[in-house]
N, C-alpha and C positions, 0 to 999 in steps of 0.2 A: 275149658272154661276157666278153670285156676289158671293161667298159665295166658294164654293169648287174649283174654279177653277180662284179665284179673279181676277175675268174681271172687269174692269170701267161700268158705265150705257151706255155710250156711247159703248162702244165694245162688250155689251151686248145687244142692240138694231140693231145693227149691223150686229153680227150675227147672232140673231133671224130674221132679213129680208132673209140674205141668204139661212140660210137652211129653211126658211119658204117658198121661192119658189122656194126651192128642193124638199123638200117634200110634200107641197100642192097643189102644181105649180098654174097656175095662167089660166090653159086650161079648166079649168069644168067648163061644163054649169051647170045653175040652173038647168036643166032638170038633167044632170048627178045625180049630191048633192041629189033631190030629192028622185032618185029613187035609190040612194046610202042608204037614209035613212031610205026607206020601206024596205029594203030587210039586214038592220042592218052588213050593210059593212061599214068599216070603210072610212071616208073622207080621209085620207090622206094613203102613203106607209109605211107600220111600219120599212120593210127594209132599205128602204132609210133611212129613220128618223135613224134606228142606224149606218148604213155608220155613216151619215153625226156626227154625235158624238162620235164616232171614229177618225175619221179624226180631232175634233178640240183636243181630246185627245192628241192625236199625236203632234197637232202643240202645246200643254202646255207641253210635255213631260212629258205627265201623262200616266202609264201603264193602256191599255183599261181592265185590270182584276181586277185593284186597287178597292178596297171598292170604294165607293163615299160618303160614310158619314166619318164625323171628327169625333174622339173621342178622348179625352173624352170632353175637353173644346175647341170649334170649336172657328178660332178667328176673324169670319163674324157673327154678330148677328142676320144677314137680313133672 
């Protein structure tokens, strides 16, 4: 997000909370987590997780089929 999609730290913490409790949400119990991780399912929705980066796509007017890497000389070092 710093970097391809030049957000600020701030607007990058931001919406790292949001879609972090879109996608991980904030209702598992330990017991879920656990037994999420014996049986090698993933902790969070993979779907959601790409909604949700689509949607910020959109709000940067960035095409969701555009490469994500810069080339050749990207001009975020981070």
């Amino acid at each position: 997000m710093l970097g391809r999609l030049r957000m600020s730290i701030k607007d990058c913490l931001s919406q790292y909370q949001t879609v972090g409790k879109k996608v991980f949400g904030s209702n598992a119990s330990t017991v879920t987590k656990v037994t999420k991780g014996i049986f090698g399912s993933a902790y969070y929705d993979i779907e959601e997780l790409q909604r949700q980066i689509k949607v910020l796509l959109r709000e940067k007017e960035i095409d969701e089929t555009e490469a994500f890497l810069e080339a050749p000389d990207p001009s975020c070092k981070v």
